[in-house]
ZAVO-909697 format. One record per residue: x, y, z of N, C-alpha, C in turn; residue in one letter. Coordinates in steps of 0.001 Angstrom, whole numbers, plus 500000, padded with zeros to 6 digits. Layout:
residues N
<<X; Y; Z>; <X; Y; Z>; <X; Y; Z>; A> ...
This chain:
residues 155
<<596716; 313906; 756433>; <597455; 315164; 756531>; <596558; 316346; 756142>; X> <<596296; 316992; 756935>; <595224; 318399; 756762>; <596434; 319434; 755981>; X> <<595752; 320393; 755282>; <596668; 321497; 755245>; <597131; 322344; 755845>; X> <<597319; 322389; 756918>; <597583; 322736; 758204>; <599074; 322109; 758774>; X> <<598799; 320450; 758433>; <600210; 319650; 758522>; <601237; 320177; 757798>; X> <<600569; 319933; 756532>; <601114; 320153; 755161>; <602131; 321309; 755187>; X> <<601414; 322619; 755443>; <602308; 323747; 755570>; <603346; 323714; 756732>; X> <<603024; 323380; 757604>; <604600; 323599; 758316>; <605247; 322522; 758398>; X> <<605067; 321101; 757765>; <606298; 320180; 757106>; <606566; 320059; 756210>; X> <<606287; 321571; 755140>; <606644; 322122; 754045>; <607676; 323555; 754196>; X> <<607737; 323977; 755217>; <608355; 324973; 756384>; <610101; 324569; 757059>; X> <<609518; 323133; 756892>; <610249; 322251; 757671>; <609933; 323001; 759415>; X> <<609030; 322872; 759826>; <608406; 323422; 761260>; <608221; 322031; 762190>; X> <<608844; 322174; 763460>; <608532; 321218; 764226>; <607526; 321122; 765052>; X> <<606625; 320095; 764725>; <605181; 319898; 765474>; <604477; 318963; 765592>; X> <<603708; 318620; 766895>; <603426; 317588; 767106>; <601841; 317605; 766801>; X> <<601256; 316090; 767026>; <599528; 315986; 766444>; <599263; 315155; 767772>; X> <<598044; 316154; 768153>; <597509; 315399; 768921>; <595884; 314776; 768461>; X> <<595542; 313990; 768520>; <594054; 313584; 768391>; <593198; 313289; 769361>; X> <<591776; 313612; 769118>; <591092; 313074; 770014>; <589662; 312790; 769841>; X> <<588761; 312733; 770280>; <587274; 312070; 770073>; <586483; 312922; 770598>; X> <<586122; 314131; 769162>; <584858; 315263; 769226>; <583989; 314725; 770156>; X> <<583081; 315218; 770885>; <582034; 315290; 771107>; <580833; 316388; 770920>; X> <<580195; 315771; 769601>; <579132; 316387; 769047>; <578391; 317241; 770045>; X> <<578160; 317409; 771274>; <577462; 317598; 772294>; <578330; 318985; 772985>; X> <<579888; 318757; 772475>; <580608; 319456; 773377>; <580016; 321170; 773279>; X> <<580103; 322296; 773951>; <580164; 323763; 773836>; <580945; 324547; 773745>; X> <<582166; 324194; 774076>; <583800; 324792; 773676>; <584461; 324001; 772688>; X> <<584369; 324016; 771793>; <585787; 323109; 770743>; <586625; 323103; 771705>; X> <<587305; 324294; 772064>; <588524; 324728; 772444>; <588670; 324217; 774030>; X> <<587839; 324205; 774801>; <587788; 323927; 776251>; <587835; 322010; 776018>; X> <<587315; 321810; 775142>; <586943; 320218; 774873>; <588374; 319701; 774268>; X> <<588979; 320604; 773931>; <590462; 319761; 773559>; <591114; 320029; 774456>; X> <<591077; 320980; 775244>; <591745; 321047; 776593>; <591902; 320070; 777573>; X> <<590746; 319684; 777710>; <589867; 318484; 778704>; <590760; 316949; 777804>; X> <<590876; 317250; 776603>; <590514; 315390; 776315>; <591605; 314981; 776115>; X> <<593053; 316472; 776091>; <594346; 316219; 775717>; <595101; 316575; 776899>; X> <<594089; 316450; 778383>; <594570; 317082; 779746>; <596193; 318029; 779516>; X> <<595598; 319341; 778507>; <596557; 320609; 778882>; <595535; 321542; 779331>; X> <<596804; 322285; 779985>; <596411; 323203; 780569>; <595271; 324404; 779499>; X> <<594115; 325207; 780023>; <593869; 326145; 779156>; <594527; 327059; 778750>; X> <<595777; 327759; 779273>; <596305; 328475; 778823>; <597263; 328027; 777570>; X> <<597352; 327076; 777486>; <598158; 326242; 776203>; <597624; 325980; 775106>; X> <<596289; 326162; 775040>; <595392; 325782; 773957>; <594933; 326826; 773751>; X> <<594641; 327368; 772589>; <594288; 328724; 771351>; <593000; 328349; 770465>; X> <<592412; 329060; 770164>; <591170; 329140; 769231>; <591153; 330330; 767904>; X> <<591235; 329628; 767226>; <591085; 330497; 766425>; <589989; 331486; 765935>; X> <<589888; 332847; 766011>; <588348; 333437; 765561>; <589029; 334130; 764257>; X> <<588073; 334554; 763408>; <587638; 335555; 762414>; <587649; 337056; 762510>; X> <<587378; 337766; 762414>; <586652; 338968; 762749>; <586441; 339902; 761521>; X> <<585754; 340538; 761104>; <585669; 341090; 759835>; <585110; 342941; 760025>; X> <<585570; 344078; 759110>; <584973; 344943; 758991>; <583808; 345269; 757873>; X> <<583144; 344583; 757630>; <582496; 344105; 756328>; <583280; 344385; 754899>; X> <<584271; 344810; 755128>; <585885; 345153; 753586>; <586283; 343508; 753851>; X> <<587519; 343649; 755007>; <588333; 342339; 755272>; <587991; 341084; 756102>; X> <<588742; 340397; 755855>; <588547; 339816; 757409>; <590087; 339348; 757830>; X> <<589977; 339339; 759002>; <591065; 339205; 760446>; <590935; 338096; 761207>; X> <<592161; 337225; 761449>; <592407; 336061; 762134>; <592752; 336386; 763389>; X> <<592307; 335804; 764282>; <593112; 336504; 766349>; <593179; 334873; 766558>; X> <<594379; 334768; 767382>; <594319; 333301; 767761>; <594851; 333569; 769845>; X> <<593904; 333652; 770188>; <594098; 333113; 771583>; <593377; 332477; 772179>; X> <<594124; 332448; 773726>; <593656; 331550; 774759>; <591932; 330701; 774399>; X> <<591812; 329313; 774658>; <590102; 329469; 774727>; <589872; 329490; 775984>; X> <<590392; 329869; 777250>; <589298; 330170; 778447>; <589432; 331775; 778121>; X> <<589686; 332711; 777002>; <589460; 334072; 777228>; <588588; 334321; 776011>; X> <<588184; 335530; 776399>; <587240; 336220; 775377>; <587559; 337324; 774479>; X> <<587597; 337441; 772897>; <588396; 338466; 772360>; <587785; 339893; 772586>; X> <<588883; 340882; 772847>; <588563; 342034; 773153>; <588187; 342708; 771648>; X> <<587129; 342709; 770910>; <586829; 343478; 769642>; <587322; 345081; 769419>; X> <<587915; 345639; 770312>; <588348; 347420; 770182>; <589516; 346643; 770219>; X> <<590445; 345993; 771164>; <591760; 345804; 770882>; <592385; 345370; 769200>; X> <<591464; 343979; 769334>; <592059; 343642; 767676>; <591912; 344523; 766861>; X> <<590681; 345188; 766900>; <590693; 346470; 766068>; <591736; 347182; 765880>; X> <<591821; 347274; 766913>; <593569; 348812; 767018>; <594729; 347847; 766445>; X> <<594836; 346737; 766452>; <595773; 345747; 766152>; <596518; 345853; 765019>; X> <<594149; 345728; 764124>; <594313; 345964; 762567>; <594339; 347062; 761748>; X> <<594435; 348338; 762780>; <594331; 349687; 762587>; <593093; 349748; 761845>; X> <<591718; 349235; 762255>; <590484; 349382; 762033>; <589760; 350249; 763012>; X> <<588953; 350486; 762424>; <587916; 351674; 763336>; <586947; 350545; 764492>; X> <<586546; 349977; 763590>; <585233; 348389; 764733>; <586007; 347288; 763438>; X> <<585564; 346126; 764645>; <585475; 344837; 763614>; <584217; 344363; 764386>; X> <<583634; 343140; 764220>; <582783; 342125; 764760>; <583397; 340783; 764269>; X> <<582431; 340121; 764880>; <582694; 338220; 764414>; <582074; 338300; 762929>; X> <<582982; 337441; 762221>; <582608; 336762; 760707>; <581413; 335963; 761444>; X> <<580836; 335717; 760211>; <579772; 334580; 760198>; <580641; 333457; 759895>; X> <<580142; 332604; 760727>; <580685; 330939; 760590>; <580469; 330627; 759170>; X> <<579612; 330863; 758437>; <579901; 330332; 757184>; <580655; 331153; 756490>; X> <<581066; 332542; 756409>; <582060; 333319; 755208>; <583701; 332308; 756038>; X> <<583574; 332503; 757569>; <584823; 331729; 757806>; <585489; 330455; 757174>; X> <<584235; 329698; 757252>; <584024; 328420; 756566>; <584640; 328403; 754986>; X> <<584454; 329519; 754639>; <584490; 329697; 753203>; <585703; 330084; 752598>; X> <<586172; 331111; 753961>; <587855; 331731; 753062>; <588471; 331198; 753958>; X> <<588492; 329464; 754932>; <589612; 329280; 755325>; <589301; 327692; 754540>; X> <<588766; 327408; 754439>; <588197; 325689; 753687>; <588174; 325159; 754579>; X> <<588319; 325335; 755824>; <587929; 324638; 757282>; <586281; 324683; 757794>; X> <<585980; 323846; 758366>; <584753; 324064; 759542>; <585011; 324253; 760861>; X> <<583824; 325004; 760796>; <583983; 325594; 762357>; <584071; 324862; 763252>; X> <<585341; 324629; 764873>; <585552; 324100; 765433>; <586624; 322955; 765152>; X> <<587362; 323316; 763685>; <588175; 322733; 762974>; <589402; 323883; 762242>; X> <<588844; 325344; 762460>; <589711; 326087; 761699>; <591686; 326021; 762001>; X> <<592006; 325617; 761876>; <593491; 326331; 761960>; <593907; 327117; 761449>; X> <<594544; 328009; 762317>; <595216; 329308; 761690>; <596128; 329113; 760446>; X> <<596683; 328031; 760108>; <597473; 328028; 759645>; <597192; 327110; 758015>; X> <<597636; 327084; 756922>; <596569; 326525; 755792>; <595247; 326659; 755587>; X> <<595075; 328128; 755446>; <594101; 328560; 755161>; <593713; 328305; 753829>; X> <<592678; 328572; 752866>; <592644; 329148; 751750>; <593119; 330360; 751199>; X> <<592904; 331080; 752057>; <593611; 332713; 751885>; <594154; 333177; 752687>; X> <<595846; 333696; 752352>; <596251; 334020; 754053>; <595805; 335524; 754614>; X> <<595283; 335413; 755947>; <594635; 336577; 756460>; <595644; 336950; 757396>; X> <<595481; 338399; 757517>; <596277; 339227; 758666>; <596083; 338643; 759875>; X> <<597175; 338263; 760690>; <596975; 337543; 761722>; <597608; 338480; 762795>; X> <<596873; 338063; 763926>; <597659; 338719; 765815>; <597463; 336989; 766290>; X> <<598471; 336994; 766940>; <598193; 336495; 768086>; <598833; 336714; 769167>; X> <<597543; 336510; 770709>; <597625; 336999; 771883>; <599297; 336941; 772264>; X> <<599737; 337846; 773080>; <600815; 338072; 773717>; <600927; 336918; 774470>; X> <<600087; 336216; 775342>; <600555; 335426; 776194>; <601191; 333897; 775674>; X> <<600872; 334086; 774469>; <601802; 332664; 773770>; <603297; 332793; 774094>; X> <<603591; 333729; 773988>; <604951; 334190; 774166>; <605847; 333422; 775002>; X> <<605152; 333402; 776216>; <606071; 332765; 777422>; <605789; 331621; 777214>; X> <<605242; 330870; 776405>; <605087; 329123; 776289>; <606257; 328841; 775055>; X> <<606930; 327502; 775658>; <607749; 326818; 774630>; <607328; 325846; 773682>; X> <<605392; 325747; 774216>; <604491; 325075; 772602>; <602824; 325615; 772891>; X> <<602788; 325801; 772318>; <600990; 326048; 772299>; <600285; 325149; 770946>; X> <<598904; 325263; 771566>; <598364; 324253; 770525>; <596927; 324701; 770298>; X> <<597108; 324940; 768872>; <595910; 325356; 767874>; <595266; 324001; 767203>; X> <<594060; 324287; 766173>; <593461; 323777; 766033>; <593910; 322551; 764401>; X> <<594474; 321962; 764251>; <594854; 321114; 763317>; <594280; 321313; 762048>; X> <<593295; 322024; 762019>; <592298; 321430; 760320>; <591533; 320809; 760565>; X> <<590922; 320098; 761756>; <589785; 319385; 761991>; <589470; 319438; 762991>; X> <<587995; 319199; 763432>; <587986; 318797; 764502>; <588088; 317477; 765156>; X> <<588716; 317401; 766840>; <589296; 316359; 767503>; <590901; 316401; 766980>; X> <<591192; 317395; 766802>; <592777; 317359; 765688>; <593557; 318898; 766181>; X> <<594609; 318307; 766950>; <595314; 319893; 767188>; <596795; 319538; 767622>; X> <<597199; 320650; 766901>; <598761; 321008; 766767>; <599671; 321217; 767340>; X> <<600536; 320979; 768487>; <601474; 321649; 769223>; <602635; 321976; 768213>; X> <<602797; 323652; 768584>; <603671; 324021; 767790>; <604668; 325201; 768745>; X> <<605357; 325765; 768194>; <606239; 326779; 768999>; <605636; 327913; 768965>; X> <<605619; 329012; 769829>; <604798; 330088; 768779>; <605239; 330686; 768143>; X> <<606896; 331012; 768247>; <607365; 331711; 767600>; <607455; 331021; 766507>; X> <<607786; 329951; 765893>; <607363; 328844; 764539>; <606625; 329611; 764128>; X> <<604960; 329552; 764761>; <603898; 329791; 764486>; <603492; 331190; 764202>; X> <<603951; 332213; 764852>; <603800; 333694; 764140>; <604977; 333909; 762828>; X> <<605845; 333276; 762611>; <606876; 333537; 761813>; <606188; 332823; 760336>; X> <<605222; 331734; 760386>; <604604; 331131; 759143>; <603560; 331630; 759195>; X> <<603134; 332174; 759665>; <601544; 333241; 759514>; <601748; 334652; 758883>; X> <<603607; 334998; 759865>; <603217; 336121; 759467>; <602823; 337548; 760757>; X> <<602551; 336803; 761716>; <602120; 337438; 762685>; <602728; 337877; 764007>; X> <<601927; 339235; 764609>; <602573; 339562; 765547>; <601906; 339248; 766910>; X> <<602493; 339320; 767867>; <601498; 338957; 769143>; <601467; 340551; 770019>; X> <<600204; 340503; 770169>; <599151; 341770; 770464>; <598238; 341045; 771632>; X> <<598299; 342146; 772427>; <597148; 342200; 773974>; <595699; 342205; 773130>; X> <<594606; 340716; 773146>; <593732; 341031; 772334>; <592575; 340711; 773081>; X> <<592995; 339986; 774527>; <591976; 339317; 775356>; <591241; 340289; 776465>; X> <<589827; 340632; 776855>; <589662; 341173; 777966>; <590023; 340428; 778718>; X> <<590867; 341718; 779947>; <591334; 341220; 781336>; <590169; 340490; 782630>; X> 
């Protein structure tokens, strides 16, 4: 049980686990759980970081899209953000990279996630590990984060 489980069957949140078999080799975490749990990409989410060197900021969308850095910005009513370094991520979520879930963090961070979860009745983030991911509701899932869903992807 990752902490990730933990919190939303502490929620009492309904969600399913899927598993599967990393490949060390792979280049998408996120495209690679797509592939090995044959869903669709639009169903599967990635979690990023983003930091203004003050905070840092959680965005959880699509992995066939790319985060728009001025959008989340405006999100977080920040001026710029950029990407965290994989290791501060590493650090304030107790996850590794390609393992983060949004959800059982170490510290809870301001979260968006993408608008297009919206119209899905489960999407699936990253479990707490890698080869390990979550189908959850999203609305479940912004309501235990905390979060709102915001246009964050370039078109």
């Amino acid at each position: 049980m990752t902490p990730a489980c933990k919190v939303l069957k502490s929620n009492k949140i309904e969600f399913s686990i899927h598993e599967y078999e990393h490949d060390v080799n792979a280049k998408s975490f996120g495209l690679e759980a797509a592939e090995k749990l044959g869903l669709n990409v639009e169903e599967v989410f990635k979690t990023l970081m983003v930091t203004d060197d003050k905070n840092y900021f959680v965005a959880i969308l699509p992995v066939n899209h790319q985060l728009n850095l001025k959008k989340v910005a405006s999100a977080f009513a920040c001026k710029k953000l950029h990407m965290a370094d994989p290791k501060d991520a590493e650090r304030l979520t107790g996850y590794l990279v390609g393992g983060i879930s949004p959800v059982g963090q170490k510290k809870r961070l301001k979260t968006v996630i993408c608008e297009s979860a919206q119209q899905l009745s489960k999407m699936y983030v990253s479990g707490g590990k890698r080869g390990l991911d979550i189908g959850v509701n999203p609305l479940d899932l912004a309501k235990v984060l905390g979060a709102n869903f915001v246009d964050i992807v370039d078109e």
